[in-house]
N, C-alpha and C positions, 0 to 999 in steps of 0.2 A: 416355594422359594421365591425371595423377592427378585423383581427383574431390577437389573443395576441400572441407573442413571445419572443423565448429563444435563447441563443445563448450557443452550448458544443463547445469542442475539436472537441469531436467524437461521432455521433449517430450510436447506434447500432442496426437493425432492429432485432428482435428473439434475444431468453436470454436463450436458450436452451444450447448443452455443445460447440459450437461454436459462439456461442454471448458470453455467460458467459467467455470462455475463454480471449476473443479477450477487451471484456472489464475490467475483472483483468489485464490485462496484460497492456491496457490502463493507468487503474487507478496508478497503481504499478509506471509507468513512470512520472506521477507527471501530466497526463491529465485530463482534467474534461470529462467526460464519461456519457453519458445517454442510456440506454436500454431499447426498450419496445418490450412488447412481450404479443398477443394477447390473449394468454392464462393462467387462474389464478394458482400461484404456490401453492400446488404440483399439478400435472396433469401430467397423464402418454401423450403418443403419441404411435405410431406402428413404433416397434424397436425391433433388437434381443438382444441386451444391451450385449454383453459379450465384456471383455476387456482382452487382454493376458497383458502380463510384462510391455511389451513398454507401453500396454494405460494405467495402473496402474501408471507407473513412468511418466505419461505427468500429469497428475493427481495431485502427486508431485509434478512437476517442479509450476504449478501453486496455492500450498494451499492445496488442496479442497482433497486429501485422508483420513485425519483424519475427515471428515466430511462426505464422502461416507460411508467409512467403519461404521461407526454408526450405518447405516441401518442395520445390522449385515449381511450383507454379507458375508457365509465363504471366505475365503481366496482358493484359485482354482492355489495350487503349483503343480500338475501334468495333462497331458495331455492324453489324449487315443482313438486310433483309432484302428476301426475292419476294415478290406474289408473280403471278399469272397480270398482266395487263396493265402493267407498271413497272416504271424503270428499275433497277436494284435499289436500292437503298444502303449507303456508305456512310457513316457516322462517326463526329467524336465525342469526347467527354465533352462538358460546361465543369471545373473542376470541384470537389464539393470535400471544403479541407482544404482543400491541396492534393486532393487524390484524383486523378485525371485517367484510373482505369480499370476495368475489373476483375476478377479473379475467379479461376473455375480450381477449387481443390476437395479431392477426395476425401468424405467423411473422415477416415479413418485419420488423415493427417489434421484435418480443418478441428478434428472435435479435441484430440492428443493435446495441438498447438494451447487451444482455449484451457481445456482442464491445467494443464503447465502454467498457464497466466493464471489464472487464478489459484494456485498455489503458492506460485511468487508473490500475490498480492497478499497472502496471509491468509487464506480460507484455508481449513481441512476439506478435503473430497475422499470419502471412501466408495470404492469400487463397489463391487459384486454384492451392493447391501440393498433390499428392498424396504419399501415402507408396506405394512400391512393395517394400520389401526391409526386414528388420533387421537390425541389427547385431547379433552374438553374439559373448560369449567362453565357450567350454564352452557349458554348458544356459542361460547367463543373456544379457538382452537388453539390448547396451548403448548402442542407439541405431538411427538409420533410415540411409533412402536417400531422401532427397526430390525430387521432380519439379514444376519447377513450371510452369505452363500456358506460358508463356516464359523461354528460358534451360535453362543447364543443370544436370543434377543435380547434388547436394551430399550430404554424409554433414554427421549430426548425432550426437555424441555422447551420451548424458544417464546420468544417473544413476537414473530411471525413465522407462517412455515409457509415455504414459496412451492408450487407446482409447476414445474418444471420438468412435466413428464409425459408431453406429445399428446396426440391426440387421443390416447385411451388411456387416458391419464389418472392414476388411481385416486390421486390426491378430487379431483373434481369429480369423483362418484361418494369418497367419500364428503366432502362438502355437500353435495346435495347438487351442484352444478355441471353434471354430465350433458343434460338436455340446451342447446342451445337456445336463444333469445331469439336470433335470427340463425337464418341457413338457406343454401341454396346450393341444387344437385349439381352433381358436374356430370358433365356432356361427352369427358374424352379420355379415356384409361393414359394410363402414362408406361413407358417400357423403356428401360436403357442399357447402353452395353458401351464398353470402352474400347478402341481401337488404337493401333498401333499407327504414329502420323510422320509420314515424310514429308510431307509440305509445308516445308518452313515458311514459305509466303502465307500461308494461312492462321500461321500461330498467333498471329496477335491480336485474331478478328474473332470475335463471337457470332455465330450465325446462324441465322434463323430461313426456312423456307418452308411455303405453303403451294398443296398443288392441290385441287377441287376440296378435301374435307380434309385432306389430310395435311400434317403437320411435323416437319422436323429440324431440327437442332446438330449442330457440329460448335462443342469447346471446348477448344483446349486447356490440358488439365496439369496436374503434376505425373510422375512417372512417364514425361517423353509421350503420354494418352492424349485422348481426343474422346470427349465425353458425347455418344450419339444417343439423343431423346429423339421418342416418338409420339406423339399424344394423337393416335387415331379414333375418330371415335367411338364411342363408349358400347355402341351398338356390335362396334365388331371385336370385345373383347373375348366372345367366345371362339371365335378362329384362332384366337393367339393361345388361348389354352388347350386347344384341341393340336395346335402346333407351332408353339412360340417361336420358334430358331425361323423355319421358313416363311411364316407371315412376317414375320419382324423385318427381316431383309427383302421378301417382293414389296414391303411398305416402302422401304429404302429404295429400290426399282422404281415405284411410283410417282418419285421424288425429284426430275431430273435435276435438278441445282445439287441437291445433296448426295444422288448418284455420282455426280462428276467429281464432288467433294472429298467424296471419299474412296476416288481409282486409286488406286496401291497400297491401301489401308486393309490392316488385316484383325478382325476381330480377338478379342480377351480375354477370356473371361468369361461367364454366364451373362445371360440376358435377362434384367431384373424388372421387374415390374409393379403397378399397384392400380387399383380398378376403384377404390371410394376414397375417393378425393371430393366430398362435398365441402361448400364454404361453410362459415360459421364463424357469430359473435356469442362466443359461453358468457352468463355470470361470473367476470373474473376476481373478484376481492369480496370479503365478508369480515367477520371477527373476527383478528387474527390469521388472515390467510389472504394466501393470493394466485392466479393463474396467471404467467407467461409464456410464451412461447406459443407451441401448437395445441397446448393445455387449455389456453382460454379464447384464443385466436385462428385460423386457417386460411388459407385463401389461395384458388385452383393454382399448382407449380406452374403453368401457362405462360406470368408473368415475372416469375422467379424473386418473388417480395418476402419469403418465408425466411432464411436467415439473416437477412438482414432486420425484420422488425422483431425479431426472437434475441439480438442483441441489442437492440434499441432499444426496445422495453422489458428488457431485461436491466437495462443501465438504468434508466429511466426510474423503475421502481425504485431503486434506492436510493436515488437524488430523489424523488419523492418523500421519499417515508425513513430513510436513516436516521433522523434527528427527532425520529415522531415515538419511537420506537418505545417509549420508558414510559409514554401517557398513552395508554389504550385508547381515549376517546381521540386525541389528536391522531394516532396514528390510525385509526377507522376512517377519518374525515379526509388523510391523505391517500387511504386506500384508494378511496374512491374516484379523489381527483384525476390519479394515477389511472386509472381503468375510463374515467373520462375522457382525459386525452389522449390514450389509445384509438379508444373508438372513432374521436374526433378527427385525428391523423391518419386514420386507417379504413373510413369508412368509402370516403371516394372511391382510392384505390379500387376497396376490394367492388364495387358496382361496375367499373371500369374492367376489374379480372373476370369479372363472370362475364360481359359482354364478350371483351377476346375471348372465353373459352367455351365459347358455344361452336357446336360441330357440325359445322354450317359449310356449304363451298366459300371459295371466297367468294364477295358481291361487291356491289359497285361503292358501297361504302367504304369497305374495306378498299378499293384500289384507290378511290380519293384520296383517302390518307396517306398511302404510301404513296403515292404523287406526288401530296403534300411535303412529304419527310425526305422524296428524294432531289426537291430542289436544296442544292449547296444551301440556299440562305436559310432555309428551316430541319435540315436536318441533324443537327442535335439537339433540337425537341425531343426525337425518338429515345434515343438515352436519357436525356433530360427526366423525360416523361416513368424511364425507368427508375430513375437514380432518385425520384421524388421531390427534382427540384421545381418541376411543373406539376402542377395537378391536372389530370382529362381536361376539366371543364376549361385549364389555362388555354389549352392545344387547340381544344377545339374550337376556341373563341379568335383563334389565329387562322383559320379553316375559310378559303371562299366561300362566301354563300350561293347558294343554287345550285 
């Protein structure tokens, strides 16, 4: 029996915030767009969800903020860091847009909000449907085999099919681009759980503290939560499997800033976690195909740059390549440029994320800095630095010498 077929623009594999982007962004240019995505909306995934300025205003750029913010997410306009041997650290935005602050929201709402925007924008998104197969003529990709949770498969045509399907990404095994170009291990497992927050003096601050190796996080989120990360190192991931609930909280005792943080706070929920968080530059674009998001890209949560450039270069591709889409060789030539300036945009960063996410005590390096960041005159560099309006090497060129 023959399998029934469609013919898009663009298939987009994953609808999560680097499918939903890449297919707004699609739609918007007057392409026909289809998206599927295995999983039924809303549904969370394992993510640390905080966005600074910049992922706020990409958010923006594509719709979908007045439909986050819904969630009631507070608004997160200042920033705060403790170390050991350095004043606090109190920060604001440098605004980027006009978005002057950032946003911690729950998968479950943050990915719902995107899928909804890019339906408005005019894409299809089917839920519960997987890709198993591509279509090929010669070396180029011109389409799937899709399966979905009920019913049977179908072949889809397109003119590019975008992967947009995280880190074990089907789409980049089938390409041949599983194996990264570059990579680097990570140093520190990651564990979070949400808490119940009376401290309204605290809701508007994202915060971060460090005590000898370890590391933790308090933001506030939508649901009245309070989102608690821990990235201790990686070495001691087997205590937390051997007993996650009470390592997770004597890590949090460990903590004094985020102990006192969190006095009257009562935990949520299960405690989630994830142990291989290596970085990675995949081969993102070939014939007719392309890697966004956590498909072609990665870099340690540590610094929290993942949904924001998973909508960045999710938008990105399609102002790239929308108009290229009808000539396979021009639209090959914008693949690339597109996966060019990914890298280009994204490579400091991510040399800068593996530095911070080495599981190190803090050292006198690290207390320089926040030295540096906690006089009034340069501290929002530190957001700056997150929001991507400063690159490292800007920061550090602002740094006393000796």
């Amino acid at each position: 029996m023959a399998v029934p077929q469609e013919t898009v623009d663009v298939l987009v594999v994953g609808a999560r915030c680097a499918g939903s982007a890449a297919a707004v962004s699609f739609a918007r240019a007057g392409r026909s767009v289809l998206a599927v995505d295995a999983a039924r909306f809303p549904s969370s995934t394992i993510s640390t969800h905080l966005l600074w300025a910049g992922g706020v205003a990409e958010l923006e750029r594509l719709g979908a903020r007045a439909r986050v913010e819904a969630s009631g997410a507070p608004r997160l306009p200042i920033g705060y860091a403790g170390i050991p041997g350095a004043p606090p650290v109190r920060a604001t935005y440098t605004p980027v847009a006009g978005i002057d602050y950032g946003l911690c929201v729950r998968r479950k709402a943050l990915d719902a909000a995107l899928v909804a925007t890019a339906r408005a924008a005019g894409a299809e998104v089917r839920e519960q449907t997987r890709v198993t197969e591509l279509i090929r003529r010669g070396d180029r990709v011109v389409g799937v085999v899709a399966r979905p949770r009920r019913g049977r498969p179908y072949a889809v045509r397109a003119r590019l099919v975008v992967g947009a399907d995280g880190r074990r990404s089907t789409v980049a095994q089938l390409v041949g681009a599983a194996e990264p170009h570059t990579s680097n291990p990570n140093e520190r497992a990651c564990y979070y759980a949400y808490f119940t927050d009376p401290h309204r003096d605290w809701r508007a601050i994202a915060a971060q503290w460090r005590q000898d190796a370890e590391l933790g996080t308090a933001f506030p989120c939508d649901g009245g939560l309070t989102l608690v990360l821990l990235m201790p190192p990686l070495a001691r991931a087997p205590w937390f499997d051997t007993d996650r609930e009470g390592e997770y909280h004597r890590t949090i005792a460990a903590i004094p800033g985020l102990a006192a943080r969190l006095e009257g706070c009562t935990r949520v929920g299960r405690i989630l976690g994830a142990t291989d968080l290596s970085s990675y530059f995949r081969p993102s674009s070939g014939p007719g195909w392309a890697l966004v998001g956590d498909a072609g890209h990665f870099k340690d949560p540590i610094t929290a740059q993942g949904i924001r450039d998973a909508l960045r270069f999710g938008r990105l591709l399609a102002e790239h390549t929308a108009s290229s889409l009808d000539d396979p060789e021009r639209l090959d030539a914008a693949l690339t440029a597109w996966e060019r300036r990914r890298d280009d945009e994204c490579r400091e960063t991510y040399e800068w994320t593996n530095w911070v996410a080495r599981a190190e005590p803090v050292g006198p390096a690290d207390v320089a800095l926040y030295r540096h960041f906690a006089d009034p005159a340069h501290s929002h560099q530190l957001l700056d630095l997150h929001s991507r309006i400063l690159s490292p090497s800007q920061v550090l060129a602002t740094l006393p010498h000796g």
